[in-house]
N, C-alpha and C positions, 0 to 999 in steps of 0.2 A: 147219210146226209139229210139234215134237214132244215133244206133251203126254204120249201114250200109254206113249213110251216112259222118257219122264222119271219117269215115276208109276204106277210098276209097281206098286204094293201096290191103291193107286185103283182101277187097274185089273182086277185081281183081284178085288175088295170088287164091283163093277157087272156084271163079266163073273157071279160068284155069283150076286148078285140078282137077273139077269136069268134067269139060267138056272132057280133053284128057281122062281121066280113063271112062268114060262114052263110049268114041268113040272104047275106045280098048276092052270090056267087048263086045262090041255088034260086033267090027269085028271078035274076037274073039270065039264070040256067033254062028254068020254066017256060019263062016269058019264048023262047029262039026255039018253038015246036019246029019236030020234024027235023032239026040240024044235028049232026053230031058233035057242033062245040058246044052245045046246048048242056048236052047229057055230060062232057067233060066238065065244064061250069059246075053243074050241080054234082058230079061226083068228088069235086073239089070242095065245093061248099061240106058238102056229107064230113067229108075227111076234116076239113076244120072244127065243124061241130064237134065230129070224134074226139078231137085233141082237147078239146077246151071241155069237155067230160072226162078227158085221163087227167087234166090238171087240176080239175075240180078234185075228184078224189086221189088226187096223189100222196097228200099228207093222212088220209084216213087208211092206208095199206098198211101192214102188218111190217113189211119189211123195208129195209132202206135199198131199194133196188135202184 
């Protein structure tokens, strides 16, 4: 399947979204020292980063997984 690379704007538009909602969850995360929803904040954020780094390179993988 290649969605990713067919629909490149798409994927620019998600790979964004995920990244600013990513950046505010963990500064957000930051900011609530000492809490443990603090740490879930930012391990959420973490996780969105992640994603929007597997979507980035999704179309440059070798296989159609």
């Amino acid at each position: 399947m290649n969605f990713w690379k067919e629909h490149a704007s798409l994927r620019m538009i998600v790979i964004a979204g995920l990244f600013v909602a990513g950046l505010i969850l963990v500064i957000c995360g930051w900011k609530m020292t000492g809490k443990l929803t603090g740490l879930g904040l930012m391990i959420l954020g973490v996780i969105l980063l992640l994603t929007a780094l597997f979507v980035y390179n999704k179309p440059y993988t070798g296989s159609d997984r």
